[in-house]
TORZAPA-276024 format. One record per residue: x, y, z of N, C-alpha, C in turn. Coordinates in steps of 0.1 Angstrom, whole numbers, plus 5000, padded with zeros to 4 digits. Layout:
TORZAPA-276024
XYZXYZXYZ;...
end
This chain:
TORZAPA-276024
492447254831493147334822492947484826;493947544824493847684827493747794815;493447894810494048034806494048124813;494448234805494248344811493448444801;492648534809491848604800492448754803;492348884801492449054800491449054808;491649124820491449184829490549294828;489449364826489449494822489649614837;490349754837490449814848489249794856;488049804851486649814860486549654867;487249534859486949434871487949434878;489249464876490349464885489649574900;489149664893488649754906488049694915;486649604910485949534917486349414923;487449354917488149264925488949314937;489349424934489949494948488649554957;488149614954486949644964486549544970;486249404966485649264968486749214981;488249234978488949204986489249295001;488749474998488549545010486949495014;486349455011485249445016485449315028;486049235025486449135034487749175046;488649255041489149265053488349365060;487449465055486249545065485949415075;485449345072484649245080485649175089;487049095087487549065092488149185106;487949315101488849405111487249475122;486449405114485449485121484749355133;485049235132484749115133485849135151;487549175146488449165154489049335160;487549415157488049585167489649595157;489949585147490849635143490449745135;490949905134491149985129491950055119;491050045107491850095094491750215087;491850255080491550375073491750395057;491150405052491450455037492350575036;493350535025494450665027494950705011;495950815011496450805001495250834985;495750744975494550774962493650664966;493550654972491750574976491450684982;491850764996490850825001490650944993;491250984984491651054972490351054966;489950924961488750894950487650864958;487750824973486550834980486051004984;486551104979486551224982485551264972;486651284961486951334950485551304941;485551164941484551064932483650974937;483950934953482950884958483450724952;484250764950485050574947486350594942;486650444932487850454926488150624923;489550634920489850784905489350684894;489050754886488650644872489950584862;491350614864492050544863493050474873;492450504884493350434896493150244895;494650244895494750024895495249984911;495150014921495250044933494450024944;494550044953493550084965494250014981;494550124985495250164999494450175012;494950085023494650145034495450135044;495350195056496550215065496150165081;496850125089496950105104497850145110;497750145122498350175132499150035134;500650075140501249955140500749835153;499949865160498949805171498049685161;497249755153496549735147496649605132;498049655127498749615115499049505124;499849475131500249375137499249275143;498049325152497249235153496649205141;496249265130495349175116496549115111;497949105112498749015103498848865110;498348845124498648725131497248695133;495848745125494448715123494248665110;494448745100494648795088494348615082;495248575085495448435074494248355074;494148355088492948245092491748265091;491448445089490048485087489748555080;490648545070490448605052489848505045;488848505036488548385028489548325021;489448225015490348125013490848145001;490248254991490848304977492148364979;492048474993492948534996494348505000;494848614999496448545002497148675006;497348675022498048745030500248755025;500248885020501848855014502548955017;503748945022504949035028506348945029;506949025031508748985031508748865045;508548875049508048755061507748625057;506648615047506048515046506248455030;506648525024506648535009508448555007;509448485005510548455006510848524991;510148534983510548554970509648694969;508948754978508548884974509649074977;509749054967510849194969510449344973;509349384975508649524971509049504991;510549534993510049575006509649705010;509249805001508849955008507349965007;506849785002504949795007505049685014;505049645023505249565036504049445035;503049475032502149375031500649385020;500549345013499449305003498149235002;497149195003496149145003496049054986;496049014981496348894968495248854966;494348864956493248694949493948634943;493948494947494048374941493648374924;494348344920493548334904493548424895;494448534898494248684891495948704888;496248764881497848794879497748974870;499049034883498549164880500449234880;500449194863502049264860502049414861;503049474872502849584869504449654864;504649834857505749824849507249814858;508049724855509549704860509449584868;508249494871507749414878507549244867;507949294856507049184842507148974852;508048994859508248854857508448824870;507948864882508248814893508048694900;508648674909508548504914507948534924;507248594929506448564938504748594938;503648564937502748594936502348724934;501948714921501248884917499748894916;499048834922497548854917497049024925;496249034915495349154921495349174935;495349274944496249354955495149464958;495149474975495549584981496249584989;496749724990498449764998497349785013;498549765025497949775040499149805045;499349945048500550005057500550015069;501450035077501350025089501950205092;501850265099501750405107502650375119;503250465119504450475131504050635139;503550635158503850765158505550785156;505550945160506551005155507351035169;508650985169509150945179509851065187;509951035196509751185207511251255208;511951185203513751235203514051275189;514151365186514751455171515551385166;516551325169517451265162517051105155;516651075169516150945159515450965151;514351025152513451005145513551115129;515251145130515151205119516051075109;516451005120517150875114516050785108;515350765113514250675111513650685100;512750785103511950895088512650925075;513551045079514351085066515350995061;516550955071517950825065517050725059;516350705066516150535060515550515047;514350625050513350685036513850695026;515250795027516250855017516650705010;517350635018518250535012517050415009;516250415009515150315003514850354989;514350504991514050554975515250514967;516750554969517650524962517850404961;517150354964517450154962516550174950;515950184947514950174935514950234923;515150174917515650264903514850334898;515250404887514250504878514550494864;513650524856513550504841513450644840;514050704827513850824823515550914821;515051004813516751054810516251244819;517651314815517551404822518351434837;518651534840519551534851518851494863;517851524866516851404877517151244877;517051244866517051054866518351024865;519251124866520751044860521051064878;520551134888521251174902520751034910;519250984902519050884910519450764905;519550754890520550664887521850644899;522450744899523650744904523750694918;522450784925522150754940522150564946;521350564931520850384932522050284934;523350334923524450244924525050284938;525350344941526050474954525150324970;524150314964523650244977523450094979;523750004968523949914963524249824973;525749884979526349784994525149725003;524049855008523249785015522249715013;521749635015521449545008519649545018;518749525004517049515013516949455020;517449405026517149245038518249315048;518649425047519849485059519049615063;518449705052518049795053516549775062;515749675057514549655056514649585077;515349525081515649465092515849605106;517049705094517449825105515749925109;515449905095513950025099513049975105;512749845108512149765116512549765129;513749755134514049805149514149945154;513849985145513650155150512150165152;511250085151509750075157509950125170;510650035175510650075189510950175196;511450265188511950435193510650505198;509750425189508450475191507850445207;508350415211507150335220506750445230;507750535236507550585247507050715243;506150775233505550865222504350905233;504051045229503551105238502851245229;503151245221502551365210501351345208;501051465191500351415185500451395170;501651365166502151345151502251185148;501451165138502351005132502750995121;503650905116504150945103503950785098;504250765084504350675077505250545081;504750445085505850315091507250315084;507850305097509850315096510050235086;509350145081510150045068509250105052;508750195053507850275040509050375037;508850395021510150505015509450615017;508150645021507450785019507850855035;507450985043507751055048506751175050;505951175060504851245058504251245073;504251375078503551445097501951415093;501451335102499651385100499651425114;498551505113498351525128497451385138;497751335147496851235149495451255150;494751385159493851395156492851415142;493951445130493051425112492651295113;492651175118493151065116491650995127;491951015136491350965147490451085154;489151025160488550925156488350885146;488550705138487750745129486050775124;485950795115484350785105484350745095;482950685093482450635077482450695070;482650615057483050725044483350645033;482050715023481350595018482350605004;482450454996483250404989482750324975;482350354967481850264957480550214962;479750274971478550264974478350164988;479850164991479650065003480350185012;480050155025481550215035482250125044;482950255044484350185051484750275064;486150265066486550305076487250445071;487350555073487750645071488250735079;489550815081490450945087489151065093;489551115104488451255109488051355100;489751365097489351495088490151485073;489351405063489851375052490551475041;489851605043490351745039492051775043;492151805055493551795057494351685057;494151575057494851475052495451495039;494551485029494651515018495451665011;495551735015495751875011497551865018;497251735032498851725035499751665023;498851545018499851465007499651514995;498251604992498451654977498451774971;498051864982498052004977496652034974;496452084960494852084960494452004950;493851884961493451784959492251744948;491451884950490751874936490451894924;491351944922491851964906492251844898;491651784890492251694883493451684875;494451594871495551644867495451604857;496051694848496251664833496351494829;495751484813495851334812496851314812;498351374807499051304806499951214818;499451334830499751294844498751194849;498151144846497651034851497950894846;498550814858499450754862498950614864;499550494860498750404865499950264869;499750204875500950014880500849954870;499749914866499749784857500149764844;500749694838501049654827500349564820;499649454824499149364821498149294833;496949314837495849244843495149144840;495249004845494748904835493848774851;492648764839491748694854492148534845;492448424858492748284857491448224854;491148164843490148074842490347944842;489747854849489647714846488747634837;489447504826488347474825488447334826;486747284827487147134831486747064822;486646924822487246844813486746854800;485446854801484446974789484747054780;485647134789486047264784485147404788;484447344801483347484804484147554810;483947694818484747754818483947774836;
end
């Protein structure tokens, strides 16, 4: 017999820590290279862990890298886990996060998401990094077109002349369809290959759009996380100040932002009724 019990934020956190702590091992097991990015390396900065309302936690690869842990990944994640992307998961839609890390046994509704058919348990996001491809044009195709028309696939809640452009944008893009769009930003990987810089940007199939310099990034260093470490960017200062400005100022409560709607841990019981 099953229920389900309320989640509180602080164990959803620890269940996602619990879940980076295993792919640490699996990528450190297989020379694969990751990095804490985005509001994790935010709260590994900032706080020396979580933000205290962050329901999240991000990290990023290189498409070398992303690729070899996705054809490891299955076989040498523990068995709670559950490796999920548009590939593998036929019924998962979020194609502008390409791949997820999942516990078994956990269900994690987040808002506009209430009812999905494909596995929602507690998550971290793992993006893949594209360098920045050496011909202007593509790579303005790549980055900005595709970026553009992905955000517009995604709707928005809210009134106001902002939300009615992307309302509008959203219907405007309708024809193409995620499984057309999501396929075209995928073969633009390969624009990349013959890359020679030193800029990488956010993977061709991600809606975001963002220059890091390679060297912020690489080598990496440790950088400690909820009292464990992990894998961490060279220079976390400029990273950060690229995606947030000044990064340490806290933002007002009412800007602080969170996914979930409902976090709930699976319990079993057996015939008893023990738990």
């Amino acid at each position: 017999m099953e229920k389900k019990r309320i989640c509180t934020l602080e164990e959803a956190q620890q269940v996602m820590l619990d879940i980076l702590k295993d792919v640490d091992r699996v990528c450190k097991k297989h020379n694969i290279k990751y990095f804490l990015i985005d509001g994790t390396l935010l709260g590994a900065i900032r706080h020396k862990g979580f933000i205290p309302w962050d329901d999240d936690l991000d990290i990023g690869m290189m498409r070398e890298d992303y690729e070899k842990f996705l054809k490891i990944a299955e076989k040498e994640l523990k068995e709670d886990l559950y490796i999920q992307n548009v590939e593998k998961d036929k019924q998962y839609t979020l194609y502008h996060i390409p791949t997820k890390v999942r516990k078994n046994g956990t269900v994690f509704l987040e808002f506009g998401e209430e009812n999905p058919k494909y596995h929602s348990g507690i998550y971290i996001d793992v993006f893949p990094y594209d360098k920045v491809c050496s011909n202007k044009i593509k790579e303005f195709i790549r980055q900005d077109i595709v970026s553009f028309i992905m955000k517009c696939k995604y709707e928005i809640k809210g009134k106001g002349i902002k939300a009615l452009i992307r309302k509008t944008l959203n219907v405007l893009s309708r024809p193409i369809s995620h499984e057309n769009l999501y396929e075209f930003s995928m073969g633009t990987v390969k624009w990349t290959n013959n890359w020679n810089g030193d800029k990488i940007n956010y993977g061709g199939e991600l809606m975001w759009n963002k220059e890091f310099n390679y060297k912020d990034i690489f080598p990496l260093k440790p950088i400690e996380f909820q009292g464990e470490v992990f894998q961490g960017p060279n220079n976390p200062h400029n990273i950060l100040e690229n995606i947030y400005g000044d990064y340490m100022t806290l933002p007002k409560e009412e800007d602080r932002t969170w996914h979930a709607k409902d976090i709930y841990i699976v319990e079993r019981e057996d015939e008893r009724g023990r738990i």
